[in-house]
C-alpha atoms as one frame of an Amber mdcrd trajectory, in Angstrom:
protein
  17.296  19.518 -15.194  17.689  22.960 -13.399  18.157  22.653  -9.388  16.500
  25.134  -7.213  17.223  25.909  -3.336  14.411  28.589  -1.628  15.500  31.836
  -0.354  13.109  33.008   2.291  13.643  35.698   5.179  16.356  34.525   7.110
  18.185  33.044   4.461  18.740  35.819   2.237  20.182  38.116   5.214  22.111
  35.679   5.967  24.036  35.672   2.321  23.994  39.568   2.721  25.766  39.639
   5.784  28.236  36.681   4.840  28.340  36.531   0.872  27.931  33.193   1.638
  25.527  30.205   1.025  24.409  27.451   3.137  23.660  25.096   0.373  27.622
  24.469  -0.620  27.168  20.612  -0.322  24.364  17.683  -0.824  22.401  17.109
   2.359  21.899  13.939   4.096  19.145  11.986   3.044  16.737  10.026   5.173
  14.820   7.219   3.781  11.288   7.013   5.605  10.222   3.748   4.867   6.034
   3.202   4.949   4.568   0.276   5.622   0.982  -1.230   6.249  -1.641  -0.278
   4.831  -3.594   3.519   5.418  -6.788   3.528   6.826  -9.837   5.210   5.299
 -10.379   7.759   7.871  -6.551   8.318   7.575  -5.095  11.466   5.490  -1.843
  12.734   4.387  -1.796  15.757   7.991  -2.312  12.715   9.965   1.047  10.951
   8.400   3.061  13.737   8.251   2.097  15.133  11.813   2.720  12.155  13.271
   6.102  11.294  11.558   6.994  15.026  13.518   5.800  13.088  16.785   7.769
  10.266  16.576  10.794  11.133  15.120  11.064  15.083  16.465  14.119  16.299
  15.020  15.897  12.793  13.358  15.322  14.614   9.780  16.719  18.263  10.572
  17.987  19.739   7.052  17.704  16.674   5.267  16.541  15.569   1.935  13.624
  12.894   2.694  12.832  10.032   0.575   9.806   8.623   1.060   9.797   4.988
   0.296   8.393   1.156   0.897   6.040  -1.541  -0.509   2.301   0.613   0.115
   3.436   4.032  -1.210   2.009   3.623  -4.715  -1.136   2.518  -2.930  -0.860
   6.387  -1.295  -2.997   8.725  -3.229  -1.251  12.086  -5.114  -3.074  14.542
  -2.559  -1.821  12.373   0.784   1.486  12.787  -0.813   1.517  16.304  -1.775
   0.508  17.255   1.870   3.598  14.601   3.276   5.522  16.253   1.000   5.019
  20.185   1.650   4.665  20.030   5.364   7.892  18.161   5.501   9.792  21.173
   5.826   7.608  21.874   9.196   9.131  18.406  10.057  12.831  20.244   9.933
  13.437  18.371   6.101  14.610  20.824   3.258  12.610  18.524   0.659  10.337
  15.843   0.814  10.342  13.564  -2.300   7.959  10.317  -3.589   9.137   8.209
  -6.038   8.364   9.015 -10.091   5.508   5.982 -10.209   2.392   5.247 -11.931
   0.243   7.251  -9.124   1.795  10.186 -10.430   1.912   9.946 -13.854  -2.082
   8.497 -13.966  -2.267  11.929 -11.775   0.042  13.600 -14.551  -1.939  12.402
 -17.368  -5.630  13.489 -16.087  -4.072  16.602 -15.189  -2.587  17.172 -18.552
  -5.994  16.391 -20.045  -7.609  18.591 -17.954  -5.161  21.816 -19.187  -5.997
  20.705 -22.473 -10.079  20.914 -22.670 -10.236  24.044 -20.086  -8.487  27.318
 -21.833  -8.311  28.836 -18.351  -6.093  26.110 -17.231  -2.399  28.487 -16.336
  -0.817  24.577 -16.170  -1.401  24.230 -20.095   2.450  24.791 -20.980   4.009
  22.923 -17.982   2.063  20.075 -17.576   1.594  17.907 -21.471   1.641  14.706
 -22.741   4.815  15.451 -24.002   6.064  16.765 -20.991   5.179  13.825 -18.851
   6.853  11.225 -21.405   9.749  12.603 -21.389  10.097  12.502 -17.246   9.004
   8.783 -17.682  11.326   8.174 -20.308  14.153   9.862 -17.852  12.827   8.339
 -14.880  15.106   9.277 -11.588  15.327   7.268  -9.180  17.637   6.160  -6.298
  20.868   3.941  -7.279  19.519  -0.095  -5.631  23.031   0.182  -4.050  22.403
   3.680  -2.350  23.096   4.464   1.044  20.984   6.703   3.472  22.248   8.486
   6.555  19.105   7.170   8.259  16.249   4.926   7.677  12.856   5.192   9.883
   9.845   3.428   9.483   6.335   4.519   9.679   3.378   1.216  10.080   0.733
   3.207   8.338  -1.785   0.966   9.810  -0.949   2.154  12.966  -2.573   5.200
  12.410  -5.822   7.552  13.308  -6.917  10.444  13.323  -6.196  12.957  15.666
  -6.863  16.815  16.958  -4.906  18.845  18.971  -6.303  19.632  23.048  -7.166
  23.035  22.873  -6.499  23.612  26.587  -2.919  23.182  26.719  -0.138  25.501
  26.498   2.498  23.107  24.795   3.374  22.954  21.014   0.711  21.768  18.923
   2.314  18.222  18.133   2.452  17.487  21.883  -0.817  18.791  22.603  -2.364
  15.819  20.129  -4.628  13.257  21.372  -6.577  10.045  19.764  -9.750  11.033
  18.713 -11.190   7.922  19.896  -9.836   9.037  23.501 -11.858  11.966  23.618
 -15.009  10.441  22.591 -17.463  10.380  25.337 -18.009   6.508  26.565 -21.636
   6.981  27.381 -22.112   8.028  23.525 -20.726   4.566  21.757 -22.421   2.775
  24.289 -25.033   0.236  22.989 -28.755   1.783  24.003 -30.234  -0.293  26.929
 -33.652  -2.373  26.131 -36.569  -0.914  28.154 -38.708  -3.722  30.383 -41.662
  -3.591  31.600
């Protein structure tokens, strides 16, 4: 299976001025472990924003996996947002495992490039295509060993939004949406008496 690295901006000038690459070796890999079960109101920005909280710079140019008993229980569009901003997060990749989320996801969506002719996904996503990465199925060795672990209670979690009046980063800036709730406005209504 061919291996790609991203070249943006920086990166490229870098090999220009060096005739050197960065990517030489495999990078650590972190194993974020999720746990608990994700609320309703929860999505995939409010996981992924608040693993940047918590653990600030603990995955800087690593590969994350992430991993634990409730990820199959995580819908394919929370984990496509986990995944992509997890380079925001300081990771070079964010990866899920190869489970039966993905490949019910993989299967609609190779249904769904079948009946629609304007559907550009048509020759990379097929029923053929997706048995063959299930009959290949990658996956982490049971013995392997990560250069960190962190856990994430995904019960833990609610949504949040950013105070617009301050002049700090936009992860520090966050607040509980409950918190900012006016009291007066969840408060039960009073009975009038004569």
């Amino acid at each position: 299976m061919p291996r790609s690295t991203p070249v943006v901006r920086t990166d490229g000038a870098s090999i220009l001025a060096t005739s050197r690459t960065w990517w030489h070796r495999i990078p650590p890999i972190a194993r974020v472990n999720l746990l608990g079960t994700l609320p309703v109101v929860v999505t995939g920005k409010y996981v992924i924003v608040s693993l940047c909280a918590l653990f600030k710079d603990d995955v800087l140019n690593h590969a994350v996996k992430f991993a634990g008993p409730r990820v199959e229980s995580l819908p394919m569009d929370t984990r496509v947002t986990i995944a992509n901003v997890s380079t925001e997060w300081g990771a070079l990749s964010g990866l899920f495992p190869i489970d039966q989320t993905l490949e019910r996801w993989l299967r609609y969506k190779a249904i769904e490039a079948a009946i629609f002719d304007d559907r550009s996904t048509r020759q990379r996503i097929a029923h053929q295509r997706v048995d063959e990465l299930f009959a290949n199925r990658l996956s982490a060795d049971p013995d392997a060993v990560y250069a960190k672990q962190l856990y994430l209670n995904l019960s833990s979690l609610s949504p949040h939004v950013s105070d617009t009046n301050t002049r700090t980063s936009f992860i520090l800036a966050l607040k509980p949406l409950m918190a900012l709730i006016d009291p007066l406005i969840l408060a039960p209504t009073a009975k009038l008496r004569s």
